[in-house]
Structure formats: C-alpha cells, structure tokens
C-alpha atoms as one frame of an Amber mdcrd trajectory, in Angstrom:
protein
 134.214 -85.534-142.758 131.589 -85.266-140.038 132.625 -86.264-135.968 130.739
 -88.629-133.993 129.088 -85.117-132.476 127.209 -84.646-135.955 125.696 -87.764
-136.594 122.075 -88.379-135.996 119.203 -90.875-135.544 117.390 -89.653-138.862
 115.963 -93.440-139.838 114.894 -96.428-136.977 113.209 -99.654-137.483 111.528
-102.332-135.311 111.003-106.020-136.573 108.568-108.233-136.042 110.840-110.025
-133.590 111.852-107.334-131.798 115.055-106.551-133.028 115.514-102.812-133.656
 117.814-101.080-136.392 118.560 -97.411-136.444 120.811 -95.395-139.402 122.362
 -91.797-138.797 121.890 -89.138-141.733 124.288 -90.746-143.533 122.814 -94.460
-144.050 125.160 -95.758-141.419 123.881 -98.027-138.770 124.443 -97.039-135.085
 125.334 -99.756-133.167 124.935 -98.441-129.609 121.059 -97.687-130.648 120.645
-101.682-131.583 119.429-104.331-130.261 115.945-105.410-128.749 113.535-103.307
-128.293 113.083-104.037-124.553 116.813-103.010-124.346 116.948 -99.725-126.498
 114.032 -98.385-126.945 114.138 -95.904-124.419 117.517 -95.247-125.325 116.693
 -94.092-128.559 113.543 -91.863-127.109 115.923 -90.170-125.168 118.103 -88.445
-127.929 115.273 -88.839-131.288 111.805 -87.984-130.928 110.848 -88.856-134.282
 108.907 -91.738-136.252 109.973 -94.875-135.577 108.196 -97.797-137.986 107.666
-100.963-137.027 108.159-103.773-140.407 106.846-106.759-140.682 107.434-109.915
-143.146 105.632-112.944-144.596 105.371-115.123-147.228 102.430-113.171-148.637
 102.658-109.983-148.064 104.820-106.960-146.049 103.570-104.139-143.947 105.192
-101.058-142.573 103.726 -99.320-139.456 104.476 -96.325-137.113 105.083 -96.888
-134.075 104.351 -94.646-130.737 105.421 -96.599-127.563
C-alpha cells in the first residue's frame, strides 16, 4: 500500500462553474487540491505542471478543453 508521500496529481478538472476536481494515480480524489478555482488553482500549479482540462455541460452537447492559466 502506497503513503500519502507517493500519491500524485496525475488527472485535474475544471467545471464550467468553477469548481475544480483533481484524482491521484490511483483514481482517488484529493481533497486538499479541491475547491474553486480562484482558491486552488495555484495550489495545484505549484506541485503538477501538467494538463489540466476544463469540461463543460449542456443540454445539447459536452466539450472538453485544456486549460493553460
């Protein structure tokens, strides 16, 4: 079983509303890496410098969407 000191950002995603929701390499979500974006975004940046997709949701349709700042 891995420690706390293995796990990793490996997956994050931002909602249309803002909310963000980030999974270590195991599927797991990481709580202390959630929340709004205005709160944890630079948070995350800090420790994963990797893709971060932005999703959004409608009736019609769905789009996903890398996201740089």
């Amino acid at each position: 079983m891995s420690s706390d000191m293995d796990l990793r950002i490996t997956n994050c995603y931002v909602f249309g509303n803002g909310m963000v929701m980030t999974f270590d390499q195991h599927g797991h979500q990481m709580p202390e890496y959630q929340g709004h974006r205005s709160e944890v975004w630079d948070k995350i940046r800090a420790v994963y410098n990797g893709p971060i997709v932005g999703m959004v949701w409608n009736d019609v349709r769905s789009a996903m969407y890398e996201l740089d700042k």
